[in-house]
Structure formats: structure tokens, C-alpha cells
C-alpha positions in Angstrom: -1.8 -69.4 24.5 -4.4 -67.2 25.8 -6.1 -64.4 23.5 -4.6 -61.3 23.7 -6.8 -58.4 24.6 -7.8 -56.1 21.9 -5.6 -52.9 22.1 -7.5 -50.3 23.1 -6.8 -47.1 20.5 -5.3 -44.6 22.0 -7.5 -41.4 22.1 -7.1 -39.2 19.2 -3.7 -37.5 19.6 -4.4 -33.6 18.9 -1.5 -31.0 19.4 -2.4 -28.6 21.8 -3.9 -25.3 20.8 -1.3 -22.8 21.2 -3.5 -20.2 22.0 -4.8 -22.4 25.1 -1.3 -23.4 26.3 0.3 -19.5 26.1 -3.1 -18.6 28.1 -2.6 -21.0 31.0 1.1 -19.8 31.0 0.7 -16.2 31.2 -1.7 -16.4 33.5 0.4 -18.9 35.9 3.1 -16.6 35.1 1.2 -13.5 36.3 0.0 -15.5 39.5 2.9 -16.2 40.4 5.2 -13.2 40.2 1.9 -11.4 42.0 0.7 -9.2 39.2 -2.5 -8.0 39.1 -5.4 -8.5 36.4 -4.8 -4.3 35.8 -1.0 -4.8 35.4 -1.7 -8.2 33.2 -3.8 -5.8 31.1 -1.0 -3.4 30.7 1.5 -5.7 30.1 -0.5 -7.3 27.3 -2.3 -4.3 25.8 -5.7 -5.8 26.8 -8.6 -4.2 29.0 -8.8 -5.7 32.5 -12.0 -7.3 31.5 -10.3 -8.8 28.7 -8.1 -10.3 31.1 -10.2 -11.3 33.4 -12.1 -13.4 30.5 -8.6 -14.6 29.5 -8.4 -16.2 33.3 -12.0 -17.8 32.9 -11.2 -19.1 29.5 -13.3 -17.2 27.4 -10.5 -15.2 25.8 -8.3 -16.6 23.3 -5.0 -15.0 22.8 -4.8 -14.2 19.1 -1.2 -14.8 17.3 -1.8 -12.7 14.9 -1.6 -9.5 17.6 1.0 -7.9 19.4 -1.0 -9.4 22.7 0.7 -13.1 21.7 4.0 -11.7 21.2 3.3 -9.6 25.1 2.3 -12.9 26.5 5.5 -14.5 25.0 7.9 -12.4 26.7 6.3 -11.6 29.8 6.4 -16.2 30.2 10.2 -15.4 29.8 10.6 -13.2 32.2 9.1 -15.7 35.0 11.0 -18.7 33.2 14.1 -16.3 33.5 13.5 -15.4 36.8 13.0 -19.2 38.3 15.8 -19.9 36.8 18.0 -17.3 38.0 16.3 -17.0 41.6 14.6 -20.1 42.2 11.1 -19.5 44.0 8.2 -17.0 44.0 9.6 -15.2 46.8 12.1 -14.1 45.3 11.2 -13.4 42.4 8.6 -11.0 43.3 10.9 -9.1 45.4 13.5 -9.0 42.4 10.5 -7.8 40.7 9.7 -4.7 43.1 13.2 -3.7 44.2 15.5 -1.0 42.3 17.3 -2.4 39.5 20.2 0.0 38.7 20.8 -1.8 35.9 17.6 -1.2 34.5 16.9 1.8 35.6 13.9 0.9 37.9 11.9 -1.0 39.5 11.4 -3.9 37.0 7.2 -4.3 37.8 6.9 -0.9 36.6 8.9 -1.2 33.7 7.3 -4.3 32.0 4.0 -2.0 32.1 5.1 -0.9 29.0 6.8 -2.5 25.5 10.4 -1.2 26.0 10.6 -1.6 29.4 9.5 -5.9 29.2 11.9 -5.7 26.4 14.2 -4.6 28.7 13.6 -6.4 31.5 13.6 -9.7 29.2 17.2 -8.9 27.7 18.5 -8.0 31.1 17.4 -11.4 32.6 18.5 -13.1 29.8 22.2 -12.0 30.2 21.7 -12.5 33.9 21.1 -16.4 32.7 23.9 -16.8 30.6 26.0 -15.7 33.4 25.0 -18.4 35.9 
């Protein structure tokens, strides 16, 4: 019987840094519904160079601040909204159309913390409906 070859180990497994992986998500989030870097920075209570290190990956989102808990939701409301809708198109009009329900136009509300709240408990009752 021929020798076996040695198993190779398999590179250390590490969990991902959480801070890394919510920063690659808001951002893709924030891409993708088309907000910009200043509305980012309102949404998350940073400056908009803040965010624009947070894109380059020299800002770390800290857990400990309401910034993680901002970044948290605001990945909810574009999980919600692919969900519900189903493509960027869509959900970036959703995003700038009135919303009677809410009030608004959703962009403007998530701007500030009651209005993402908002917007984040009226998607997620939109979900449990479909």
C-alpha cells in the first residue's frame, strides 16, 4: 500500500473579527441601497471622514458605541428590503418614495435614531407578512 501523504494542517481557524465583518456589511449595505458617505455618517453618528476611513479600512466599528448598534440596524433594513423586494432597484426606489405608513420618505427618516428604528420595525412586519 502506498504512503499516504502527510495531511497538510489546516490554517489556523480564527473567528472573524466582528468589527471587520459588520464594516464590510454596512458599507455593502450603504452601496447598495445608494447612500452616500454624508448620509452613512448620519445614519451611524460618525463624521464623513470617519466613514470614509471606515470604507478604506482604517476605521473599526467599536461595540461598545451606539455606532455598532446604528450599523446593526441599518444591515437590517437592506436584509429586509432584499427580502421583501428583491433587487437594488427596487429597493432604492422603496427607499426614496413616500411611505404613508411611515410618514415619509424612508431615506430621510433613517437619518436619524427614531426614524431607522422606524423604518426597521416597519420592514420587519412587512416580512412577516410575505
Amino acid at each position: 500500500m502506498p504512503a499516504r501523504p502527510a495531511a497538510v494542517a489546516p490554517a489556523a481557524r480564527r473567528s472573524p473579527d466582528p468589527a471587520l465583518v459588520l464594516a464590510k456589511a454596512v458599507t455593502r449595505a450603504a452601496d447598495r441601497l445608494g447612500l452616500s458617505h454624508a448620509l452613512l455618517a448620519r445614519v451611524l453618528g460618525l463624521s464623513p471622514s470617519t466613514v470614509t476611513r471606515l470604507y478604506r479600512g482604517a476605521y473599526r466599528l467599536e461595540r461598545e458605541r451606539k455606532e455598532w448598534e446604528f450599523a446593526l440596524l441599518l444591515v437590517r433594513v437592506f436584509r429586509s428590503l432584499d427580502s421583501i423586494v428583491g433587487d437594488e432597484a427596487s429597493a432604492r426606489a422603496w427607499l426614496a418614495s413616500e411611505n404613508a405608513g411611515l410618514g415619509g420618505r424612508p431615506v430621510d427618516l433613517i437619518a436619524d435614531t427614531e426614524g431607522l428604528v422606524r423604518v426597521v420595525q416597519y420592514l420587519d412586519a412587512s416580512r412577516g407578512l410575505v
